[in-house]
N, C-alpha and C positions, 0 to 999 in steps of 0.2 A: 568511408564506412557509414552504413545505413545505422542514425538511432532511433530506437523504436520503446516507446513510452507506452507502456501497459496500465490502464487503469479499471478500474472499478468497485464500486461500491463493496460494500463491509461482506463476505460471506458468498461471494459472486464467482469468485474461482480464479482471481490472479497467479496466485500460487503454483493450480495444474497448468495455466499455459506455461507459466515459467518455465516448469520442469518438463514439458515437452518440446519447449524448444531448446532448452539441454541436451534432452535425447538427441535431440535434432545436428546438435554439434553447437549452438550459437549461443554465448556469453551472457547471461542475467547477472545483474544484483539486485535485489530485494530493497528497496527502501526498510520496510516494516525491520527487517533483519537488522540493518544499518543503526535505527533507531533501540534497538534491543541490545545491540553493544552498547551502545553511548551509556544506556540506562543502566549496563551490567556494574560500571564504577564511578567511583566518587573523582566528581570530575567538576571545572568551570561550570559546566550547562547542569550536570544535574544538583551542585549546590547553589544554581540562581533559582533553578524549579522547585526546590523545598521553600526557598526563602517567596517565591511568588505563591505558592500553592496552600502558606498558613490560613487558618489555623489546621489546616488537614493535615494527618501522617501519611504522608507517600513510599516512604522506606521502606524496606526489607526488615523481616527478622533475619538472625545472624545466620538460620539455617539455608535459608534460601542463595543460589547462583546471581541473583539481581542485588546492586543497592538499592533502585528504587522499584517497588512495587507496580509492577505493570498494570495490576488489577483493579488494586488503589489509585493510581494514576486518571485511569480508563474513567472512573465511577467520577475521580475529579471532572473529567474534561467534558462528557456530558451533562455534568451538573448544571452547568455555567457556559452559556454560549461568549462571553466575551474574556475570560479565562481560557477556551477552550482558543482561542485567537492568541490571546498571550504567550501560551504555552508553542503553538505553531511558531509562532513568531521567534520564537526562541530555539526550539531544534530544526527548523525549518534550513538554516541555511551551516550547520553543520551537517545535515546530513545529504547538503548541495556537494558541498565540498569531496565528500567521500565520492561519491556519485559519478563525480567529474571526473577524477583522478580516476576512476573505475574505466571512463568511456577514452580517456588517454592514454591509457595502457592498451588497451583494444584495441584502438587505432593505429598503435606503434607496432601490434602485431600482424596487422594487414585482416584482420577479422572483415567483414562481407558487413557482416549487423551483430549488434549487440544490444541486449534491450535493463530497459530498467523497468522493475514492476512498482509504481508511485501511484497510492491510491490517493494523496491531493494532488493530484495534479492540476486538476482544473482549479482548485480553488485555491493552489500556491501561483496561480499563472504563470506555470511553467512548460507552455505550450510552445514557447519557440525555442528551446532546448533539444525538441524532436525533428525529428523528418518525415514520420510517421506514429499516428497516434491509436491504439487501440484499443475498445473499450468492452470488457468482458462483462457480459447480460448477463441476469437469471431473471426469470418472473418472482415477484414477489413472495410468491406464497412457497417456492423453492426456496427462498434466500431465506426465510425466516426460518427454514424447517432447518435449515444446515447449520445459521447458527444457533438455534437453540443446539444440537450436537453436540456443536462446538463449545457450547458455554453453556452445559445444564444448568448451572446457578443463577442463570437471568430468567424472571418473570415476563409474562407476557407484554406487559408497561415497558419492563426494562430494555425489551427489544423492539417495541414499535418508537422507545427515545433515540435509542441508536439508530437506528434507520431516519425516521426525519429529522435529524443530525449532521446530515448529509445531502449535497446536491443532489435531484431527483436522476434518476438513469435518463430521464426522459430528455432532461436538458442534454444531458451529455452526450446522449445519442447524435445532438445537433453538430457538437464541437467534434464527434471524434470522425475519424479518417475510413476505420473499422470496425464491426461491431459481431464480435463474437460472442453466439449465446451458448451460455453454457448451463441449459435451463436441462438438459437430458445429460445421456450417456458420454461416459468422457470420448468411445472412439468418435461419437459426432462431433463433439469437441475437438479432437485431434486433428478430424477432417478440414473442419473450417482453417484451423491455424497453418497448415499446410497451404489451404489454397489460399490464403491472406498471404502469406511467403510469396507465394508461385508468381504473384500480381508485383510487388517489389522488390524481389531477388531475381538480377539474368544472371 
């Protein structure tokens, strides 16, 4: 069985390949998804991340589906580039674990490829966990318009933090295997993910 490591930066379109290659018939798990259980309860990893993350409140109010606050969390980890390491370091290899156990079960079903969408992937170095690596583009000025969208309540600052936060696309262009831009219409999108299949699936 083909693994296939999906990455790219913040607001770049991980998510729609994912779910075209669902259509498609072939097995995702979502890292980001992975990481939003862990968070949803009170667990080992998220009572060491309170106790790392003082004096900040990361929690939930009692209303909210999460114990900790993802939004709060998020505002932590850009804060602080070497918190922002700490914090990796800590969910980093719980949600290897889940991951694995995900590409094991795929394989016991005779699956073709199965992929995982990990947007550190480059920077957990978990590049020899794949067999093929692919890295979803947008140009800049797309990425930012999508996640302002996506997060009205980030300022212009707020969003050029989060973006150089992150390895540049341009490196990763160097490391990855594939390089699907997802800078237009999702059928061009569809198009390319298809012929990316066609080249490693007989």
């Amino acid at each position: 069985m083909l693994r296939l490591g999906i990455t790219g930066n913040i607001a770049c379109g991980k998510s729609l390949v994912g779910s075209i290659l669902e259509e498609l018939g072939y097995p995702v798990i979502d890292s980001d998804k992975v990481v939003h259980e862990l968070l949803a309860k009170e667990n080992d990893v998220t009572k060491k991340l309170i106790l790392l993350c003082q004096p900040h409140e990361i929690t939930s109010s009692e209303e909210t589906q999460s114990f900790i606050n993802r939004k709060k969390l998020g505002a932590v980890l850009f804060s602080s580039s070497k918190l922002k390491t700490k914090i990796e370091k800590l969910i980093h290899p719980e949600v290897f674990n889940v991951t694995e156990k995900f590409f094991k079960v795929k394989q016991e079903a005779a699956h073709k490829l199965a992929a995982n969408l990990i947007p550190q992937l480059f920077e957990s170095n978990s590049q020899n966990r794949f067999n093929q690596i692919w890295l979803i583009y947008c140009k800049k000025s797309v990425q930012k318009k999508r996640l302002k969208e996506r997060n009205p309540e980030l300022n212009e600052q707020e969003i050029e933090k989060r973006l150089e936060a992150q390895m540049s696309q341009e490196l990763k262009k160097d490391l990855a295997d594939c390089i699907i831009d997802n800078s237009g219409a999702i059928e061009k999108t569809r198009a390319q993910v298809k012929m990316a299949l066609a080249k490693i699936i007989s």
